[in-house]
C-alpha positions as CSV (number, residue, x, y, z in Angstrom):
1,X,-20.9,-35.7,12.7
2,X,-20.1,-32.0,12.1
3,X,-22.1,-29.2,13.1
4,X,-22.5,-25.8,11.5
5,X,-23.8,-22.4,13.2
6,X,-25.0,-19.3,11.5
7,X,-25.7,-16.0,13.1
8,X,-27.5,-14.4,10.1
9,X,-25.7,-10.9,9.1
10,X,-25.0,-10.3,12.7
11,X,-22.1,-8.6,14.5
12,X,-20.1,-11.8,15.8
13,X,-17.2,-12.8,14.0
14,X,-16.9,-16.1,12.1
15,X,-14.8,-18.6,13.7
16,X,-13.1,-21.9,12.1
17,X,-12.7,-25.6,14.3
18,X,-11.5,-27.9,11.4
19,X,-8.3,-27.9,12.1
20,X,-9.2,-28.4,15.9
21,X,-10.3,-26.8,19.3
22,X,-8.6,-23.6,19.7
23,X,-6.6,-23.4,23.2
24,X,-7.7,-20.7,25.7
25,X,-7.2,-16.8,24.6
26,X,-6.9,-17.9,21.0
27,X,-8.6,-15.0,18.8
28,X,-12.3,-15.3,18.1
29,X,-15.1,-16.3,20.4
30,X,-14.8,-19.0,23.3
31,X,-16.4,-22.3,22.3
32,X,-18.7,-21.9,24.5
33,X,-22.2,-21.5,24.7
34,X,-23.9,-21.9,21.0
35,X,-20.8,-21.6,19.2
36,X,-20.2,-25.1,21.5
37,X,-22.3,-26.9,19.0
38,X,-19.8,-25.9,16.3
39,X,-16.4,-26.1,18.1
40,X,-17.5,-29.8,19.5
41,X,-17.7,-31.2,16.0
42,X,-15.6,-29.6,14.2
43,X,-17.5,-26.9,12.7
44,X,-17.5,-23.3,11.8
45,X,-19.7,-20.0,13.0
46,X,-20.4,-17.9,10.3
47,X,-21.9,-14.6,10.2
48,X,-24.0,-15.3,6.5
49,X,-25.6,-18.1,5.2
50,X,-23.3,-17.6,1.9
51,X,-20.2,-18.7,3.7
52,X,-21.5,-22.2,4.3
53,X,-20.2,-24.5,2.0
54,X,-22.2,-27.7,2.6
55,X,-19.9,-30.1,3.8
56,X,-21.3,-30.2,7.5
57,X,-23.9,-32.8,8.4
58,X,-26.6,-30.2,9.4
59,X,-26.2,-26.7,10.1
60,X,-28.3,-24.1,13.2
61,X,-29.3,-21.1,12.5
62,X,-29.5,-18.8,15.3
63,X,-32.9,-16.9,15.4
64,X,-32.7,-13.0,16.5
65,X,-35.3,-10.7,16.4
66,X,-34.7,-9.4,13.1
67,X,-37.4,-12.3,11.3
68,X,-36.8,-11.5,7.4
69,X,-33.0,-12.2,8.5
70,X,-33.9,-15.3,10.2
71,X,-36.3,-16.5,6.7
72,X,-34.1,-15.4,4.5
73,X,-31.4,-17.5,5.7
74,X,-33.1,-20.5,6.3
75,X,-34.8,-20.3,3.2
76,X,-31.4,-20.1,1.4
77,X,-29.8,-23.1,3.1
78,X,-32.7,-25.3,2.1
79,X,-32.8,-24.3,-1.5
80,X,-29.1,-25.7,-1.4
81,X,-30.0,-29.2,0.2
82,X,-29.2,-28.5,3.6
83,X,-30.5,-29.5,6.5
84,X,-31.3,-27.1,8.7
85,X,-32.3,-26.6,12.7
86,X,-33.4,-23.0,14.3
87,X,-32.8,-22.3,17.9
88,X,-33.1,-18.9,19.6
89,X,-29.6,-17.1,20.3
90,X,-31.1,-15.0,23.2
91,X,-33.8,-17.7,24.5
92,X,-34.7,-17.2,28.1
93,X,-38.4,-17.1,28.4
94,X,-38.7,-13.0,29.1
95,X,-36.0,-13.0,26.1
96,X,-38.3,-14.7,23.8
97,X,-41.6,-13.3,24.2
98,X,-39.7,-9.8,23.8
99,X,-38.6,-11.1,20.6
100,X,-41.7,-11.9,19.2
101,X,-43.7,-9.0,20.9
102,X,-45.2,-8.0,17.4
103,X,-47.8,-9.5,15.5
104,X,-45.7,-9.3,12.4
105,X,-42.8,-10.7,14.4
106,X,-45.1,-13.6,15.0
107,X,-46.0,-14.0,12.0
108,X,-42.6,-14.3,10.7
109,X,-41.5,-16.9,12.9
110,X,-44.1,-19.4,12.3
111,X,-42.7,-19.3,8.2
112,X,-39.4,-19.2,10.1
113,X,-40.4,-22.7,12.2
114,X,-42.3,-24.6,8.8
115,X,-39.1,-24.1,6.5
116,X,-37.2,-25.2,8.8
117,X,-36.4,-29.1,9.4
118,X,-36.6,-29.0,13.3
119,X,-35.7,-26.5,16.4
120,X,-32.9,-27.3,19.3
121,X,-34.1,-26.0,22.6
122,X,-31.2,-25.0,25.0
123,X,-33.9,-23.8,27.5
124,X,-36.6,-24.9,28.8
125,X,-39.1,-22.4,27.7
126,X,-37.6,-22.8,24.3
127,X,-38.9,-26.5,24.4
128,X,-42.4,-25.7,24.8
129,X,-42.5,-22.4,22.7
130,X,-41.4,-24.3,19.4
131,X,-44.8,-26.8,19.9
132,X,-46.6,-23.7,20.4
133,X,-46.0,-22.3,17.5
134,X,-46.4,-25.1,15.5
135,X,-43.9,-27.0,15.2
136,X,-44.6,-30.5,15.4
137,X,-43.3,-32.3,18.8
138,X,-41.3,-35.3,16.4
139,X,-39.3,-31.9,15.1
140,X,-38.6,-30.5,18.1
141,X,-35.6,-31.5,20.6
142,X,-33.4,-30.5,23.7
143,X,-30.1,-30.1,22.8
144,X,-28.0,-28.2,25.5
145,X,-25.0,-26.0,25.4
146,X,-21.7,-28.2,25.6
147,X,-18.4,-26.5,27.6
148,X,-15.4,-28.8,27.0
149,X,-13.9,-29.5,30.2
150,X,-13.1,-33.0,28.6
151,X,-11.2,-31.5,25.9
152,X,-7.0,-30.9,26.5
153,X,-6.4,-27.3,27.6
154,X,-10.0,-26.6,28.8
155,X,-9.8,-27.9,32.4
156,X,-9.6,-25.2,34.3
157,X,-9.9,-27.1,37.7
158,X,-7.4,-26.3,40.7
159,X,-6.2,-28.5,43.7
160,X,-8.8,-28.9,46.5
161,X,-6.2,-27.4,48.9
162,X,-6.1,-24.4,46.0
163,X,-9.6,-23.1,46.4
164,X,-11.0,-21.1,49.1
165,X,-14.0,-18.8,49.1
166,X,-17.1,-17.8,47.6
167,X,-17.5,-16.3,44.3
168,X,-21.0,-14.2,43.2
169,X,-21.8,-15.1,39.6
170,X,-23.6,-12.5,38.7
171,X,-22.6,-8.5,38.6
172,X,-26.1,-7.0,36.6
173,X,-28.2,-5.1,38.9
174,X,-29.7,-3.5,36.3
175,X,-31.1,-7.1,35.3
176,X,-34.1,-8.1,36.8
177,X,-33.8,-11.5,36.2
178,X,-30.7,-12.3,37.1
179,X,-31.0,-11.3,40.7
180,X,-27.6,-10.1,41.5
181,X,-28.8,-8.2,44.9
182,X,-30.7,-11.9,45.8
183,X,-27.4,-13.6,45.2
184,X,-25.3,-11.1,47.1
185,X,-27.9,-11.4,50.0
186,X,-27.3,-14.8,50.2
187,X,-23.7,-14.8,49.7
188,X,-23.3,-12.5,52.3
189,X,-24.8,-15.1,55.0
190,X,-23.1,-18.1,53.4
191,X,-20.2,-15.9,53.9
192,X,-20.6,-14.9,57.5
193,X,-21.9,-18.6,58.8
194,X,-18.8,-20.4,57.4
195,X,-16.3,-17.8,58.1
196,X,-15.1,-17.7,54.0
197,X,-13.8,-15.0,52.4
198,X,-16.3,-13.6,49.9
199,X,-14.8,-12.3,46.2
200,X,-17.5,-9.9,44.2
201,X,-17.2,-8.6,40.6
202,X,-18.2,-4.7,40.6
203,X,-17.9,-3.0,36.9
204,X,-19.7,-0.1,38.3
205,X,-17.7,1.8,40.6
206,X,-18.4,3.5,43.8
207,X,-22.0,3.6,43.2
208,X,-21.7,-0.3,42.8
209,X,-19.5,-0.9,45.6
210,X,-22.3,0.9,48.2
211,X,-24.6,-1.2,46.3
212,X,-22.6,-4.7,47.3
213,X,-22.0,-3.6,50.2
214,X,-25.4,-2.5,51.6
215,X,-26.8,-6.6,49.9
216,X,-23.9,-8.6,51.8
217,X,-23.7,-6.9,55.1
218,X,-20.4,-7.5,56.8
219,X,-18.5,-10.5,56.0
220,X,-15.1,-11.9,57.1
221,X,-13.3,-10.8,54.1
222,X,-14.9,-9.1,51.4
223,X,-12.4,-9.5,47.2
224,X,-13.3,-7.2,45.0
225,X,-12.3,-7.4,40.4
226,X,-13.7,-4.6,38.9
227,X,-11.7,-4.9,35.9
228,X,-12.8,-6.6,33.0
229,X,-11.1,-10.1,32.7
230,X,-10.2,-11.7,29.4
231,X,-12.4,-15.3,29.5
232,X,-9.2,-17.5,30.6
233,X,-8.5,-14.9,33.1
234,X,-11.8,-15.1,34.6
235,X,-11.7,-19.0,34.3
236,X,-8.8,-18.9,36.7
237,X,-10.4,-16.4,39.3
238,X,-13.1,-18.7,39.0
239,X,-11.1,-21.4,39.9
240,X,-9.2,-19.9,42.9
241,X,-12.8,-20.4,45.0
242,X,-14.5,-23.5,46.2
243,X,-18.3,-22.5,44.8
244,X,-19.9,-20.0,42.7
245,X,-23.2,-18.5,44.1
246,X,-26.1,-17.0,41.7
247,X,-29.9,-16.7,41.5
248,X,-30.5,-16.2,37.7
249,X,-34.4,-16.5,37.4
250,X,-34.2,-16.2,33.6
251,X,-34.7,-19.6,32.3
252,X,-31.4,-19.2,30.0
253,X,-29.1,-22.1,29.0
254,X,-26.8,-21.2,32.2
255,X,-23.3,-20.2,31.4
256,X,-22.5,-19.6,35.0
257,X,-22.9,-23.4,35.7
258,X,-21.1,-23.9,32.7
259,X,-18.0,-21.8,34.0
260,X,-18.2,-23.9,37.2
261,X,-18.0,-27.2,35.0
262,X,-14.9,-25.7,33.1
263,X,-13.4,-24.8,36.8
264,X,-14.4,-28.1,38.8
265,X,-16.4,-26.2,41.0
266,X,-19.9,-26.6,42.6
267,X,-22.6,-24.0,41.4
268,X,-25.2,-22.9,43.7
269,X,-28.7,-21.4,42.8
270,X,-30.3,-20.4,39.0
271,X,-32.8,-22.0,36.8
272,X,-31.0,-22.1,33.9
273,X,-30.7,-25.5,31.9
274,X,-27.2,-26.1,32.8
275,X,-27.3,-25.6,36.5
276,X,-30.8,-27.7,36.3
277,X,-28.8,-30.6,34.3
278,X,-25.5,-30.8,36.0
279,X,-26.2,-29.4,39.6
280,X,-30.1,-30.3,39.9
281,X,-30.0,-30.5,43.8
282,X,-28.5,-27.1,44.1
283,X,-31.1,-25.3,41.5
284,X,-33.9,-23.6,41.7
285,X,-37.0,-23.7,41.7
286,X,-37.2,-26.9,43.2
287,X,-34.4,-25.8,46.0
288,X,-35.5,-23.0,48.2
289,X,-33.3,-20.4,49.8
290,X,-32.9,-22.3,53.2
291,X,-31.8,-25.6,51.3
292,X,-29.2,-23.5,49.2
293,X,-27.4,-21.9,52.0
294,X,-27.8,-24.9,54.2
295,X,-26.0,-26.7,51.1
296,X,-23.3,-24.4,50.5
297,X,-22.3,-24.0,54.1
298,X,-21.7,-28.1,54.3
299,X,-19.7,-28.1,50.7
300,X,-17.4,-25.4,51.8
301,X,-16.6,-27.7,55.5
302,X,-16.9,-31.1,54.1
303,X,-13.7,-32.0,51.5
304,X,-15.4,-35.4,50.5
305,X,-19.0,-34.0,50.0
306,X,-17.5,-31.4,48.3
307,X,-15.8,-33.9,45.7
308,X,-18.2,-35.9,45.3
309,X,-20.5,-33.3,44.5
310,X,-17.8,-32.0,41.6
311,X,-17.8,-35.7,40.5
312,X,-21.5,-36.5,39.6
313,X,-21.6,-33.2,38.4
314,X,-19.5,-33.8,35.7
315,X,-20.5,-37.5,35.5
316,X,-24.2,-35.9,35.3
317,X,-22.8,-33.4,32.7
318,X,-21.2,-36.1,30.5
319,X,-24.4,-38.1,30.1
320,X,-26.6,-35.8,29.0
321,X,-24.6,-33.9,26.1
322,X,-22.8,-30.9,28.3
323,X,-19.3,-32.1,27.8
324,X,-18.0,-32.3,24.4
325,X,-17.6,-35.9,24.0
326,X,-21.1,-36.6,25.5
327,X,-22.6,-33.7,22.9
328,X,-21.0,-35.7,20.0
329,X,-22.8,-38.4,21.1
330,X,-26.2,-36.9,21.7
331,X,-25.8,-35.4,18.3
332,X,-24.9,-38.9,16.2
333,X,-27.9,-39.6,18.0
334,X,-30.5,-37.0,16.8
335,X,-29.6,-36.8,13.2
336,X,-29.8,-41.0,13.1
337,X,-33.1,-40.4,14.7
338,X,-34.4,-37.6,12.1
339,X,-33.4,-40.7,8.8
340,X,-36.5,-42.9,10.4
341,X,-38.5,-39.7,11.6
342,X,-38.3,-40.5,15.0
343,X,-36.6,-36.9,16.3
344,X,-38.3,-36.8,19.6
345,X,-36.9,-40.6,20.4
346,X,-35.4,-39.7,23.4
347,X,-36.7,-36.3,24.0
348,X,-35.1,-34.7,26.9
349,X,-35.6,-31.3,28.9
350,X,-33.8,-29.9,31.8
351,X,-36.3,-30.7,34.2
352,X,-36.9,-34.0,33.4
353,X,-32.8,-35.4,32.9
């Protein structure tokens, strides 16, 4: 099964996976996040409808804010034969409404959603705001973000004995939702308790560096990046630490967790559908601040905890479509179900597993 993805006359640049998966630091965009539904079959990403030459199964196209875009393209792919899915390129649940705060806006998503043959959800809120605005339940399915840590080349994963530390996730104060100064906070005590060094990502200077400082407090020894990593590079600094800590309230598909798949090691805190799919013990809402810290502290002491923890993560991970292999599957799946009209077979959200 081969999956297409168009970004309709946006600014990212079209990339080609059929000859392959391209290895780490090849040109054009990581096959990650929604260009993952492409790379994992085989696909392309293309930045226009026009480019798409048919020969994939189905093809996504990713909804922005722009809705005449978003018709226009669909409507084109169908009056070629194709079929077609819509999913949100920017859908965390503030993200969406802010899309569609317009009444026009609104108006041209619902023609959006009934030309359409059916909507992939890689969020939560995502699955509940297609059936809201119309689109029939039977159309509508879950379909995470796959990272290919199964895939040669793309395990970033170091030696137990390799890691060491903390790593904060995050690095947007200026984002609400992703409450960096929340994950710094608890960082900071996760650090201090279990004696662990502590590494932070600071693009913003001296004025961010007071900012870290004042959130963590003192801790035993406090790494700081501040310069902009290339994705593999930041894969490996990922992978130098023994858990990545974040509190991302944004209901967004989760690439944080998704790093920590790729690297092998255990995320901590978010809500995001990855972290809630893979690492559902450690996420939030259901796990409060006390459990999270109380969590961490054990998984940086205890080696077998800690791999076991990696472990059924990825087992977790590999069962419901977030590696490649298991999103091949989960897609052979879907478009099977969508001949007899039974799309919502096995509907699945992040909360549910």
């Amino acid at each position: 099964m081969r999956l297409d993805v168009v970004n309709p006359w946006g600014r990212d640049a079209p990339v080609d996976w059929r000859g392959g998966l391209t290895p780490p630091g090849a040109p054009g965009h990581a096959p990650i996040n929604y260009w993952a539904w492409a790379a994992a079959t085989g696909g392309r990403f293309h930045q226009t409808p026009d480019t798409v030459d048919g020969s994939a199964d189905a093809v996504v196209v990713l909804l922005r804010r722009r809705g005449l875009a978003n018709l226009r393209a669909v409507r084109q792919l169908k009056a070629r034969g194709l079929t077609v899915f819509v999913s949100w390129k920017e859908s965390g649940s503030a993200q969406i409404e802010h899309q569609l705060r317009y009444p026009w806006r609104r108006w041209l998503h619902r023609q959006v959603l009934a030309a359409c043959d059916g909507a992939f959800a890689a969020t939560e809120p995502g699955f509940t705001h297609y059936q809201e605005y119309g689109l029939p339940s039977e159309r509508v399915r879950f379909v995470a973000t796959p990272y290919p840590f199964d895939e040669p080349g793309w395990d970033f994963a170091q030696a137990i004995d390799a890691r060491s530390g903390i790593v904060v996730g995050t690095r947007q104060f200026d984002q609400p939702s992703r409450r960096h100064t929340e994950a710094l906070q608890l960082a900071g005590r996760i650090a201090r308790a279990a004696g662990t060094p502590l590494t932070v990502f600071n693009p913003d200077g001296e004025a961010g560096r007071a900012r870290v400082l004042a959130a963590t407090g003192t801790v035993p020894t406090l790494r700081w990046v501040e310069q902009r990593l290339p994705y593999p590079a930041f894969l490996q600094e990922l992978a130098r630490h023994r858990l990545v800590i974040q509190r991302d309230a944004g209901w967004v598909p989760g690439q944080i967790a998704g790093d920590a798949l790729l690297c092998g090691i255990v995320n901590i805190g978010g809500n995001g559908a990855v972290q809630r799919l893979a690492f559902p013990a450690l996420a939030e809402p259901e796990a409060d601040e006390a459990l999270l810290e109380a969590a961490a502290i054990h998984l940086l002491s205890d080696d077998d905890a800690y791999r076991l923890e990696i472990e059924q993560a990825r087992q977790r991970a590999e069962r419901v479509g977030l590696s490649y292999g298991g999103f091949r599957a989960e897609l052979a799946e879907l478009l099977a179900a969508m001949t007899t009209g039974a799309m919502t077979a096995r509907p699945r959200s992040p909360a549910r597993g």
